[in-house]
C-alpha positions in Angstrom: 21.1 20.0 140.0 24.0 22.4 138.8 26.3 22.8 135.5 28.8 19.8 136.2 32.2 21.7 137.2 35.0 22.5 134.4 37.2 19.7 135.9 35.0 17.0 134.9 34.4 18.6 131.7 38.3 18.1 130.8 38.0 14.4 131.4 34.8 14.2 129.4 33.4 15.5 125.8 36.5 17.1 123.7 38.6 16.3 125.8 38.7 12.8 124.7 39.0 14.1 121.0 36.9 12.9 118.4 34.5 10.1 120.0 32.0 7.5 118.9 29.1 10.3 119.6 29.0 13.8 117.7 31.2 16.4 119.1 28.2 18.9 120.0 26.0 16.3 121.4 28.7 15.6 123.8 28.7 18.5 125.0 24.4 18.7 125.2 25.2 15.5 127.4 27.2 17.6 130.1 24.4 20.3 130.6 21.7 19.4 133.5 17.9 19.4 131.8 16.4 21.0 134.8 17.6 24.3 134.8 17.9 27.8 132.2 21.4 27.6 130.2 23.3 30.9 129.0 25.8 30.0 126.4 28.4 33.2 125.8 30.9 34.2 123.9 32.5 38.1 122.9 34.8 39.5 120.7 36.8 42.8 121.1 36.8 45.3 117.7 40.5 45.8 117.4 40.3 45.7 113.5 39.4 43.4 110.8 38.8 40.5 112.1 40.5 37.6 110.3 38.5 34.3 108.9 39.9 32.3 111.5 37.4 34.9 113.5 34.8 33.1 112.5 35.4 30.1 114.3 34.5 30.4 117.9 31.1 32.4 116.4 30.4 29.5 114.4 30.6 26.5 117.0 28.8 28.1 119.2 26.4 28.9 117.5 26.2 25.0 116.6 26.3 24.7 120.0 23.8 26.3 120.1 21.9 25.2 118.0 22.6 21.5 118.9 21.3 22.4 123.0 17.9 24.0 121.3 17.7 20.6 119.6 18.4 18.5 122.2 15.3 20.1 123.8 17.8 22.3 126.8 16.3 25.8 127.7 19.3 28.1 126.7 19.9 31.4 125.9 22.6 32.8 123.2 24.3 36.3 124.4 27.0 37.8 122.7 29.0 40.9 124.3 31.1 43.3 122.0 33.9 44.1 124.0 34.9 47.7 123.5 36.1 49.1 126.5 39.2 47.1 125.8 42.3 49.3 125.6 43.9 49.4 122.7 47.6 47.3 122.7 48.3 45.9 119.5 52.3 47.2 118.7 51.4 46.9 114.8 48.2 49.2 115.5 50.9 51.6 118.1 53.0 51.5 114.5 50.8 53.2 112.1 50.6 57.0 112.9 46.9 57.4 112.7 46.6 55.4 116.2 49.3 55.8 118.0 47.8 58.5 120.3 44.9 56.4 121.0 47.4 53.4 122.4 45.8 52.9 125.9 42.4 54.2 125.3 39.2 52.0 125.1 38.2 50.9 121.8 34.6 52.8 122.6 36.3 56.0 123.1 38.6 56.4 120.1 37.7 58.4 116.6 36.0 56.0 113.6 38.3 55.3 110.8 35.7 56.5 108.6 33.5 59.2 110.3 30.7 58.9 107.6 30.5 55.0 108.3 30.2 54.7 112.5 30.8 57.1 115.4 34.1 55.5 116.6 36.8 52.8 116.1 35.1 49.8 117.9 31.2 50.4 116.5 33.2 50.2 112.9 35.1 47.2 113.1 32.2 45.7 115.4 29.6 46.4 112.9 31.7 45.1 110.2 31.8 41.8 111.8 28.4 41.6 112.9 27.0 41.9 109.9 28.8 38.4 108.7 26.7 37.4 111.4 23.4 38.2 109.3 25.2 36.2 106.6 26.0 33.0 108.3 23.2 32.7 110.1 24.9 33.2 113.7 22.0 34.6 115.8 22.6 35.7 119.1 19.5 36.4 121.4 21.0 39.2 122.9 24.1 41.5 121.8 25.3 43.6 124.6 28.5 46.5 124.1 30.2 46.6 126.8 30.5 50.1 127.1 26.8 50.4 127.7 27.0 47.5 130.7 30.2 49.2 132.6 28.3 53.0 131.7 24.7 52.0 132.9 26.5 50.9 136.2 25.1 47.5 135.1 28.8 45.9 137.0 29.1 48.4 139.5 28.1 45.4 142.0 30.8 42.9 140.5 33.6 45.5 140.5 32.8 46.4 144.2 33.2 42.5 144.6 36.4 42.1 142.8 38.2 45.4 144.7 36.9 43.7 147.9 39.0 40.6 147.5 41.8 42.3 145.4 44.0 40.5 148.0 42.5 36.7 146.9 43.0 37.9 143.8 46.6 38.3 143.7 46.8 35.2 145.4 45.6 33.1 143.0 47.3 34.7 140.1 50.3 33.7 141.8 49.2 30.1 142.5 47.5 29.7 139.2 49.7 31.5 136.9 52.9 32.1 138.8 52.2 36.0 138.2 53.4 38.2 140.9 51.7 41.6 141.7 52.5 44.3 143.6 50.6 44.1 147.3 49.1 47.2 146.4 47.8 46.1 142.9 43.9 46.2 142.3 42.7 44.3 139.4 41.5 47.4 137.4 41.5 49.5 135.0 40.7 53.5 135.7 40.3 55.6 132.7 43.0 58.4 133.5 40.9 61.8 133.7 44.0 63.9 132.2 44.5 61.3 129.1 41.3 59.0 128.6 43.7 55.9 128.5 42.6 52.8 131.1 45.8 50.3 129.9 48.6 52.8 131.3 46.9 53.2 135.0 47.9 51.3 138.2 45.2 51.4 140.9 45.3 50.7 144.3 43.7 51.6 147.8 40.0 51.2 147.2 38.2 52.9 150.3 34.8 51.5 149.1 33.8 54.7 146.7 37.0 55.5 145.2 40.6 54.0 143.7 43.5 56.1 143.8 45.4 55.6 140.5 48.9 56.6 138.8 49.3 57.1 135.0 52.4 56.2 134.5 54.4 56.7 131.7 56.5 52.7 131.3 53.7 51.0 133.0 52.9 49.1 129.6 55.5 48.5 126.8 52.7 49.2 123.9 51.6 52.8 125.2 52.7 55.8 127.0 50.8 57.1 130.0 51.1 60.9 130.6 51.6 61.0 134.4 48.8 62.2 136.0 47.4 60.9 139.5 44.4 61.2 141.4 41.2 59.2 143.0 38.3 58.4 141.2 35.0 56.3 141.6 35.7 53.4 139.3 31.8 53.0 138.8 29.6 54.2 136.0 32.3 53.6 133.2 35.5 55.1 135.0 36.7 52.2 134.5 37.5 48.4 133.3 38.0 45.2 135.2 41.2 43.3 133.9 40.1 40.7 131.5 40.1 37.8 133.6 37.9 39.6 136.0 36.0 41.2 133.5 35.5 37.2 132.3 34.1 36.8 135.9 31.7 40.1 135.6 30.2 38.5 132.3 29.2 35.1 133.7 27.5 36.5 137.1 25.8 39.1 135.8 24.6 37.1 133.0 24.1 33.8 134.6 26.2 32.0 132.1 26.9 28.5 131.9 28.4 27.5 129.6 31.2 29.1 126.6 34.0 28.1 124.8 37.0 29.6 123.9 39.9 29.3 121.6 43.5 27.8 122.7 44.9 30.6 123.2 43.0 31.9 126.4 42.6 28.5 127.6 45.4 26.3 128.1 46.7 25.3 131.5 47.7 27.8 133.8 46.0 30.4 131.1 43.6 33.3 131.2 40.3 30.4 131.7 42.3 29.0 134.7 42.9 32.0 136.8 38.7 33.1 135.8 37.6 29.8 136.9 39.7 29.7 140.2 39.2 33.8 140.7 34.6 32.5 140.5 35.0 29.9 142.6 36.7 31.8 145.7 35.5 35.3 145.0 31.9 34.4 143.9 31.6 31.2 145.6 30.2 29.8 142.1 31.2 27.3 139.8 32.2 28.5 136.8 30.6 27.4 133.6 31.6 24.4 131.0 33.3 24.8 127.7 35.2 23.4 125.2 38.4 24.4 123.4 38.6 24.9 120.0 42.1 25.2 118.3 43.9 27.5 116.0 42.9 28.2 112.4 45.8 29.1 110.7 47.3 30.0 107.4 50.7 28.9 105.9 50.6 27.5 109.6 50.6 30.5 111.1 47.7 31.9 113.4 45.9 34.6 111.7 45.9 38.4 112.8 44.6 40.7 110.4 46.2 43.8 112.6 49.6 41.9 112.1 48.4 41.2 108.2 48.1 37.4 108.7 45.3 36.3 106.7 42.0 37.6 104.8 39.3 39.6 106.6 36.2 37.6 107.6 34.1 40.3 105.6 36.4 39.5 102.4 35.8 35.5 103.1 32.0 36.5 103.6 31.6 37.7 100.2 33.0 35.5 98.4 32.3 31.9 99.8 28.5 30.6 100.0 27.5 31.4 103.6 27.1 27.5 104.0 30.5 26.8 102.7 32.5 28.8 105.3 30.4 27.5 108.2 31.2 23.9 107.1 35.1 24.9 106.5 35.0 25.6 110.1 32.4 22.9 111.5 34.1 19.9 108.9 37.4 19.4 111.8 36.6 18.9 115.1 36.8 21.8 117.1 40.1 20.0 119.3 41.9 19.8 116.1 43.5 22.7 114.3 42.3 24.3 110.9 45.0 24.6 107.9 43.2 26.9 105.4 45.2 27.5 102.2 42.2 28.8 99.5 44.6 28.1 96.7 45.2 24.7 94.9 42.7 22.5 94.9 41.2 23.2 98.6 38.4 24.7 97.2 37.4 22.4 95.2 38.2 19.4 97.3 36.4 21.1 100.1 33.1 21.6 98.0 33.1 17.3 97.6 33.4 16.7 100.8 30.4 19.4 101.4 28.5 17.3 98.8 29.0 13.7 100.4 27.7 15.1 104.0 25.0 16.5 102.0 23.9 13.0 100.8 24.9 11.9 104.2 22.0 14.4 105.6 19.8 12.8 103.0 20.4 9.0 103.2 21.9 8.6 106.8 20.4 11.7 108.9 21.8 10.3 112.3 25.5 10.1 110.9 28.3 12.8 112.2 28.3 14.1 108.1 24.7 15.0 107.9 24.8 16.8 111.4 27.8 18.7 110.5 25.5 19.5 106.8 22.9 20.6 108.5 24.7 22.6 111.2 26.7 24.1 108.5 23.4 25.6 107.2 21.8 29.0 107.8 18.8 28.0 108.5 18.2 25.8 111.3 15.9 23.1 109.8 17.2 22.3 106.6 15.8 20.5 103.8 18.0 18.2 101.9 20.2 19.5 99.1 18.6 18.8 95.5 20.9 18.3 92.6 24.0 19.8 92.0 27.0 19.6 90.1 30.2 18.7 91.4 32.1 22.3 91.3 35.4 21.0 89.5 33.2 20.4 86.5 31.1 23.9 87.0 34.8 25.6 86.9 35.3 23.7 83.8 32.3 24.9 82.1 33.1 28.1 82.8 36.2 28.2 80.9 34.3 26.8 77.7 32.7 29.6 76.1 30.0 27.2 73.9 28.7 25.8 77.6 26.0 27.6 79.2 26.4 25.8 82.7 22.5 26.3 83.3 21.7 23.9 80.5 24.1 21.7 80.9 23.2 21.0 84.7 19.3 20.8 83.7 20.4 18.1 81.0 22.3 16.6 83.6 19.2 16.7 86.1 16.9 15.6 83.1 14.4 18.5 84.1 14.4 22.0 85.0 16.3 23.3 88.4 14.2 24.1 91.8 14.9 27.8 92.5 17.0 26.1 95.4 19.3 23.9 93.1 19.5 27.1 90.8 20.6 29.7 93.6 23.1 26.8 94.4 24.3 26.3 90.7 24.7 30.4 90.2 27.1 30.3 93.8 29.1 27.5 92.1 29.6 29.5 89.2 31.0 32.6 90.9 32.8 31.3 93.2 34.5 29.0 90.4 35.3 32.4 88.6 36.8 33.9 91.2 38.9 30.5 91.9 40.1 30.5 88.6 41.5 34.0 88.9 42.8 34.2 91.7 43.5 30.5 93.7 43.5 27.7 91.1 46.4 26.1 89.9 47.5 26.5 85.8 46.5 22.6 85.4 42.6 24.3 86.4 42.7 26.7 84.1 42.3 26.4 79.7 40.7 28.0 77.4 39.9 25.9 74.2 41.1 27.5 71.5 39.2 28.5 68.4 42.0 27.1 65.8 43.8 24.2 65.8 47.2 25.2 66.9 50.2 23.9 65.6 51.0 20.5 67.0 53.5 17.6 66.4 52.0 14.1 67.2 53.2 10.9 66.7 51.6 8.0 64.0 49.8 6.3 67.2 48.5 9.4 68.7 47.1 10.0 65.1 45.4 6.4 65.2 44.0 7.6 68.3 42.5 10.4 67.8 40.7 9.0 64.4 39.4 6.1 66.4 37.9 9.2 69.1 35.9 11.3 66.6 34.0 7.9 66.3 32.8 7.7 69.3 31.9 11.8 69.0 27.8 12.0 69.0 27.2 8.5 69.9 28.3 8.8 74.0 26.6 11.8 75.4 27.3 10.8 79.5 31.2 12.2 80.2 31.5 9.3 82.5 31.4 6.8 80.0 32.5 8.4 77.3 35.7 9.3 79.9 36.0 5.2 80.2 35.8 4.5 76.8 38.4 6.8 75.7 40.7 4.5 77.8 39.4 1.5 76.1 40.0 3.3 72.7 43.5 3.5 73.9 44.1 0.3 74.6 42.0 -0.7 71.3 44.6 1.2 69.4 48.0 0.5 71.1 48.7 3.8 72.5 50.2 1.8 76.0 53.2 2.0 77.7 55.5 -0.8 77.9 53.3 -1.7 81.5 50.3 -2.3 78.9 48.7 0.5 80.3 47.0 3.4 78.5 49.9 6.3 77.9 49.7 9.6 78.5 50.3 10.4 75.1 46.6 9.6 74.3 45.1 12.0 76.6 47.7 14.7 75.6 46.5 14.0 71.7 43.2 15.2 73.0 44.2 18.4 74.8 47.2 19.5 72.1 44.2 19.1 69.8 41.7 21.9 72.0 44.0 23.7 74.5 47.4 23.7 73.0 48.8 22.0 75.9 49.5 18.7 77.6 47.3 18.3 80.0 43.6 19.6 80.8 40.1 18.6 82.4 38.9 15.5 82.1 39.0 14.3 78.6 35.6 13.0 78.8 33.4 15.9 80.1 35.6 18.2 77.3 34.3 16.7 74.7 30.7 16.2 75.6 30.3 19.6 76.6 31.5 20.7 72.9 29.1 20.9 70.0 29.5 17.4 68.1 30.6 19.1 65.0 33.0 21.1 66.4 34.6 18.2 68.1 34.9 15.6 64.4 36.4 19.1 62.7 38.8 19.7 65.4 39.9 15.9 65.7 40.0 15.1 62.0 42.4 18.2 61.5 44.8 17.4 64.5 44.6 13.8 63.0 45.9 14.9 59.5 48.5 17.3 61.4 51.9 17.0 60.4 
């Protein structure tokens, strides 16, 4: 029994978008139980990689996860794709690299010496240390460098120069790309140069190519000329991506790996691979689904065209748990908007909470796999207590609240070291929030006088009827409702009978100096009582 073939996979599992079964058990459903799985995926280190990243790494490895589960014998290998040429025009802008344009990632100079030996171990390294973070764990991580070097794919290259003919063939038929009847699908590292992206190879006598360096062969580097034959084993040189795609799943044995939009729409990149397996390897090519874009400002993020934060920056600021559910939450068929300011962040952390009761109270639900998937470990306990982060980022911004206390009082006993390490993450990620993403209604500061204020006769009323009430309702909830019911008790409606907005704004003229604020309720319980009746009874004798 074999992998069913991709064709039936696009009329099954994502393709039919969000279904009455979990997205990854879906795709469990499509993998035979009687056979070894490989599930793949790669990245290539041309720079910082951008949050949106993070998102192939991260379904997979629910994915993966999800097979393991579902009881599937599967292996998890990751490939670090540096003997990709370098060919981004913003990189062939900045001086540093221009020289390199055309050269594998492997072979060009670190950007910091001291930190990694070359370009592609320091943006690699970079990224797989996030990996640490989220918990992505990959059995294996192979470079390519080491697999085209060790003559690890000297077999599939032989292969692909072979049938360079079908090859062409089925880019035409496929993608509509014409090459040149002499074209081989390859790659020679130029032995005047060191670039592979500026060479055009052809006649392949079964030991050697010859190839041409030429100087317009690529818009985004300059090759210097030189010609000559050379063995394209050993690491001379690179199959072209799709074949290189092809390389990856025989030599591995993979079966299945997904793959953003991008590289897999019709007529695309995964097209061509899966035709080029099937008539050059006789082999069906493995399953997969696609997941789309993350974006910002709804734009695709590119770190090397400055779209977007670096995954490392996202990393250190957002709980691990928190950035695998950002990108876990939406199904994978359905694009990611991430805007970190406004009220996303906070917004985002209640949804995290309700899957987390979800995972608690309904475990078979589509929120408490997505909880527990969106963990770092890979058998979870529920979440304890915790404290909904819009009211942590208020208690930072009232110097008399220690949030630790307040949450324990909350809890009615002391904090498991888990519900603590969770509390402490809310805290400094709320700080950071406040400085940088949330919007001026968030932030406040009470102040330590009563500032000067104007308030009218019924606002006055309102705010003596309040300070009663100080001391006697300790729970912000109810002392939240009550406030409205004070309101109403004292007339301060509108002409709809409904409590004003003058009321509330009596409060916060009294403590902020402005308008609007927090919720009335959980500012004034999270004041000493004293404080609160001295405050009120001035702002009440105001003139």
């Amino acid at each position: 029994m074999s992998v069913r073939s991709s064709a039936s996979v696009t009329a099954k599992g994502s393709e039919q978008g969000h279904q009455a079964r979990f997205w990854a058990d879906e795709e469990a459903d499509l993998l035979a139980t009687d056979r070894q799985h490989v599930i793949r995926d790669s990245k290539t280190p041309s720079g910082a990689v951008p949050i949106s990243g993070l998102r192939g790494p991260i379904i997979t490895d629910a994915l993966y996860r999800t097979f393991k589960k579902r009881g599937l014998r599967i292996r998890y290998v990751f490939t670090i794709d540096d003997y990709d040429p370098m060919d981004s025009q913003s990189l062939k802008e900045k001086a540093a690299w221009a020289e390199h344009m055309g050269k594998p990632f492997a072979h060009i100079p670190s950007p910091e010496p001291s930190a990694a030996s070359d370009f592609a171990r320091y943006h690699a390294s970079a990224y797989l240390d996030t990996f640490a973070t989220l918990g992505i764990r990959p059995e294996e991580i192979h470079w390519m460098r080491d697999l085209y070097g060790k003559g690890e794919l000297d077999r599939q290259i032989d292969l692909v120069l072979r049938n360079a003919a079908v090859i062409r063939e089925i880019y035409e038929r496929v993608s509509h790309v014409t090459k040149d009847e002499r074209w081989l699908p390859i790659g020679v590292i130029c032995e005047s140069c060191g670039r592979l992206g500026t060479t055009f190879a052809y006649d392949y006598d079964g030991k050697t190519v010859a190839y041409e360096c030429r100087k317009d062969y690529v818009e985004w580097a300059e090759g210097c000329g030189h010609t000559g034959r050379r063995s394209p084993f050993k690491g001379n040189a690179k199959l072209y991506w799709n074949l290189q795609w092809c390389a990856m799943w025989d030599h591995f044995g993979v079966t299945y790996e997904e793959g953003g939009k991008d590289l897999l729409t019709a007529g695309g990149s995964r097209d061509r691979a899966n035709e080029i397996y099937r008539e050059v390897w006789k082999k069906d090519p493995p399953i997969g689904l696609v997941h789309e874009f993350f974006t910002t400002g709804g734009k695709k993020m590119s770190t090397s065209k400055g779209l977007g934060a670096a995954a490392t920056d996202l990393v250190k600021v957002y709980p691990p748990e928190l950035v695998r559910f950002l990108m876990l939450r939406t199904h994978p068929k359905r694009h990611v908007e991430f805007d970190p300011t406004g009220l996303t962040l906070s917004k985002l952390f209640d949804e995290y909470d309700r899957c987390a009761d979800a995972f608690r109270n309904e475990p078979d639900s589509d929120q408490a796999k997505i909880w527990a998937l969106s963990q770092v470990a890979e058998d979870p306990d529920p979440a304890g207590f915790r404290m909904r982060f819009a009211i942590v980022a208020d208690w930072v911004q009232i110097p008399s609240v220690d949030p630790v206390r307040e949450a324990e009082e909350r809890k009615g006993a002391p904090l498991s070291a888990a519900e603590r390490k969770d509390l402490d993450q809310r805290i400094a990620l709320a700080r950071v929030w406040l400085e940088r993403w949330a919007p001026d209604e968030a932030r406040f500061s009470v102040l330590r006088e009563l500032p000067e204020i104007t308030l009218s006769d019924a606002q006055r009323r309102y705010l003596v009827a309040v300070k009663e009430l100080i001391g006697k309702i300790k729970d912000p909830e109810a002392l939240q409702q009550e406030l409205y019911e004070t309101a109403k008790r004292v007339g301060v409606v509108g002409a709809d009978g409904k409590v004003s907005r003058d009321a509330f704004s009596a409060i916060y003229l009294a403590f902020l100096g402005k308008p609007s604020g927090p919720k009335a309720g959980w500012l004034l319980t999270t004041l000493p009582d004293d404080v609160v009746r001295k405050r009120l009874d001035e702002a009440a004798k105001a003139r």
